[in-house]
C-alpha positions as CSV (number, residue, x, y, z in Angstrom):
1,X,-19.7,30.8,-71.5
2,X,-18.4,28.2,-69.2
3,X,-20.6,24.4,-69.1
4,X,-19.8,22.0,-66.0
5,X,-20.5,18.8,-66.3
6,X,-24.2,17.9,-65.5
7,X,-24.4,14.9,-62.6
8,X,-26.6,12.1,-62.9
9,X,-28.6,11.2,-60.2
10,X,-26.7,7.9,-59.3
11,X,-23.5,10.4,-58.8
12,X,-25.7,12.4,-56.7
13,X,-26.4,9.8,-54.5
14,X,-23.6,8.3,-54.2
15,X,-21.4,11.5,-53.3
16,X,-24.8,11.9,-50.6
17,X,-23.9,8.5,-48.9
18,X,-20.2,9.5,-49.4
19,X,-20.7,12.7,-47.8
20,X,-23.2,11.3,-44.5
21,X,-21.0,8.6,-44.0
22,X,-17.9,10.6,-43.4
23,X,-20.1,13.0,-40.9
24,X,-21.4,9.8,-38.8
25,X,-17.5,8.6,-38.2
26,X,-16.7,12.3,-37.4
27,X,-19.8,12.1,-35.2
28,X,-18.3,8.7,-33.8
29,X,-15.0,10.0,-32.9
30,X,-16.6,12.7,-30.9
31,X,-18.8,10.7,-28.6
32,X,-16.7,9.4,-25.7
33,X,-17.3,5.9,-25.0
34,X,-20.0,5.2,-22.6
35,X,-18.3,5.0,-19.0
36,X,-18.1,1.0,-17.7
37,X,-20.8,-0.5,-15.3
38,X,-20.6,0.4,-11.5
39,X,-19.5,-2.4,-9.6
40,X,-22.5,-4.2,-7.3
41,X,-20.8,-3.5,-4.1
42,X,-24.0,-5.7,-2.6
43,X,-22.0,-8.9,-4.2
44,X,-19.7,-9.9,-2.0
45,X,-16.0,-10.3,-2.2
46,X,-14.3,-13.7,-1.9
47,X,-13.6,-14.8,1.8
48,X,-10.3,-16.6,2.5
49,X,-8.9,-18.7,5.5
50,X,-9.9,-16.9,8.6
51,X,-12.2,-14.2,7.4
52,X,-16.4,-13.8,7.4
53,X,-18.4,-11.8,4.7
54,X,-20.7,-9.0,6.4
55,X,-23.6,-7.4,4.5
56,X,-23.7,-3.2,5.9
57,X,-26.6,-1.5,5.3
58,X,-26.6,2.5,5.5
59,X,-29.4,4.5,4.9
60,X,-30.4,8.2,5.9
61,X,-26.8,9.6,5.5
62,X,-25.5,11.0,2.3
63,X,-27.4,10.8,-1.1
64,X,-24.9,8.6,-3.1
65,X,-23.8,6.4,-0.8
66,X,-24.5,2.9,-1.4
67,X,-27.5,1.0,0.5
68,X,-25.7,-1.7,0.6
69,X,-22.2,-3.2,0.4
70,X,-20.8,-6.6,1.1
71,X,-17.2,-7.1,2.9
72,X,-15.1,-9.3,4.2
73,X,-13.0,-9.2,7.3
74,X,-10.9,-11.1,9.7
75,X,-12.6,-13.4,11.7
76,X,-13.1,-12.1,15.2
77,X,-13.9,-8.7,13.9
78,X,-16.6,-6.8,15.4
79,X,-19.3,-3.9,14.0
80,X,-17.3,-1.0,13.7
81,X,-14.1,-3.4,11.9
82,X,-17.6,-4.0,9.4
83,X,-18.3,-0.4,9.4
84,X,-14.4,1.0,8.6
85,X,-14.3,-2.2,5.6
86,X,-17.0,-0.8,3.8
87,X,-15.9,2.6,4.0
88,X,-12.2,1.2,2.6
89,X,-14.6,-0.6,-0.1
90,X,-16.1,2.5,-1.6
91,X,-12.8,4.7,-0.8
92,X,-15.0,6.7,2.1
93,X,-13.2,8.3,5.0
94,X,-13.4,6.0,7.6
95,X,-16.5,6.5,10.1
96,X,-16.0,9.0,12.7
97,X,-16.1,7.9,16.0
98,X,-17.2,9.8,19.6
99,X,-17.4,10.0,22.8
100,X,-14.4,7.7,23.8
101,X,-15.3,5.9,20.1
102,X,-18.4,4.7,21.7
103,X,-20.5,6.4,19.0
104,X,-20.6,6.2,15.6
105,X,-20.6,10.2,14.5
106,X,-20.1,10.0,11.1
107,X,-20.6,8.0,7.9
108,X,-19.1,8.9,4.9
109,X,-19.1,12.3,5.9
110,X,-22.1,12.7,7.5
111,X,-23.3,14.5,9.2
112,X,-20.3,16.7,8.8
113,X,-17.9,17.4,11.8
114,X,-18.2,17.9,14.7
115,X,-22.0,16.9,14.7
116,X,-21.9,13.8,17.1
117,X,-25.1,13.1,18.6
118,X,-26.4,16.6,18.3
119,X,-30.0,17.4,20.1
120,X,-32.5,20.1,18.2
121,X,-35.8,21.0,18.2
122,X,-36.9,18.4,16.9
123,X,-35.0,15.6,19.0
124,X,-31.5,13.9,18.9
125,X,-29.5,13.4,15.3
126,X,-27.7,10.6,15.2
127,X,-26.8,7.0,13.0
128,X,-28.9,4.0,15.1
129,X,-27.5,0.7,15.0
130,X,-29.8,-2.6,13.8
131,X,-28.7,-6.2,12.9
132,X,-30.2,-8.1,10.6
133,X,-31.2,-12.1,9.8
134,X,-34.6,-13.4,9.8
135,X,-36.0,-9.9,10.9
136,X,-34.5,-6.4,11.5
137,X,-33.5,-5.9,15.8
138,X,-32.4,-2.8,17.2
139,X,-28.6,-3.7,18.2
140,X,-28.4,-5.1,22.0
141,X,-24.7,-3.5,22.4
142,X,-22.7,-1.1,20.6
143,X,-21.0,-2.0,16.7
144,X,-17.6,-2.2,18.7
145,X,-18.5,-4.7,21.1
146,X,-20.5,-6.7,19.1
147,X,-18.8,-10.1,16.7
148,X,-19.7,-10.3,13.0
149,X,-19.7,-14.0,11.8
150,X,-20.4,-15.2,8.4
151,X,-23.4,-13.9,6.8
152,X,-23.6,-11.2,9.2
153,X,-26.1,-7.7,8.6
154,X,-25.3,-4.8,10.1
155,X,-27.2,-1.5,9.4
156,X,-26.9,2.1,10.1
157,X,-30.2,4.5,9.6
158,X,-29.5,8.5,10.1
159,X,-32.5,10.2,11.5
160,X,-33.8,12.9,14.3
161,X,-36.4,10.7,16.9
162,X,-37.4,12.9,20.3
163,X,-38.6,9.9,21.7
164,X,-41.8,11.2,22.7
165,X,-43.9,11.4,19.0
166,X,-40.7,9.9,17.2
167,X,-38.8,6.9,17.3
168,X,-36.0,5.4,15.5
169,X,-37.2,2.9,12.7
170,X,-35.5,-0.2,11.1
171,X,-34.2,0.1,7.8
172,X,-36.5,-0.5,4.9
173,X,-35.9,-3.5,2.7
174,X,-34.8,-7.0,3.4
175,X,-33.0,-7.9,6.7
176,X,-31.2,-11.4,5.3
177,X,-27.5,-11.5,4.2
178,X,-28.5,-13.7,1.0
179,X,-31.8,-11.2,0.2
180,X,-28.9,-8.4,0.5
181,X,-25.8,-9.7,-1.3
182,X,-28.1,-11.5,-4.0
């Protein structure tokens, strides 16, 4: 008959630490790491010589799009220049334009081509244009024709409005470039 050594219970433990300790660095090598923060798009970018920081707002459009993203562009530039920067920021397609690129169609990709304006039953689809500062106003001329300056808000909110029981609505949430790029 064959004897094996008995184990005390100090060898028993220890060959138990051994043995969970070698299965947590397996464990460890397995995880991946955790992926690094997303970047606040809402902070803006340094301005140089000759260019303005704009705060644009979009809301309504696709799901992960950001609220809210800070860029800068030459000085002189005007809403849409605004609209196409942000859209460079967050490597978007640029917005699609209509109508002789007096309409804003689409923002990152939505609504999907060629949707442009479209009237349902329930009204007209389309992105509404609003500036912001002390209080949100419903844009007095198109994104092309209007000048961004310094500190600048320009918003975009998708919705459907017959203009009978519906209406288009400013966006929700502050309307000041510092409450927006804070």
């Amino acid at each position: 008959m064959q004897t094996y050594p008995t184990t005390t219970s100090t060898t028993r433990r220890r060959i138990t630490a051994l043995a969970t300790a070698g299965l947590a660095l397996v464990a460890a090598a397995c995880v991946p790491p955790p992926p690094p923060p997303a970047p606040n798009l809402a902070a803006c970018p340094t301005a140089g010589a000759g260019q303005v920081q704009v705060a644009v707002v979009v809301q309504g459009g696709a799901l992960d799009s950001p609220p809210v993203v800070c860029v800068v562009v030459p000085a002189g530039s005007d809403g849409l220049d605004a609209l196409a920067a942000r859209a460079q920021r967050i490597s978007e397609e640029v917005p699609r334009l209509g109508f002789g690129d007096a309409f804003v169609c689409g923002i990152d990709g939505f609504p999907a081509a060629p949707a442009c304006g479209d009237e349902g039953p329930a009204g007209f689809s389309y992105w509404n244009y609003w500036t912001g500062g002390s209080t949100w106003d419903a844009a007095a001329t198109g994104a092309g024709d209007r000048p961004v300056t310094q500190g600048s808000v320009d918003a975009w909110v998708f919705g459907t409005w017959d203009f009978v029981t519906t209406f288009p609505a400013p966006p929700t949430g502050p309307s000041t470039f510092a409450e927006l790029t804070d």
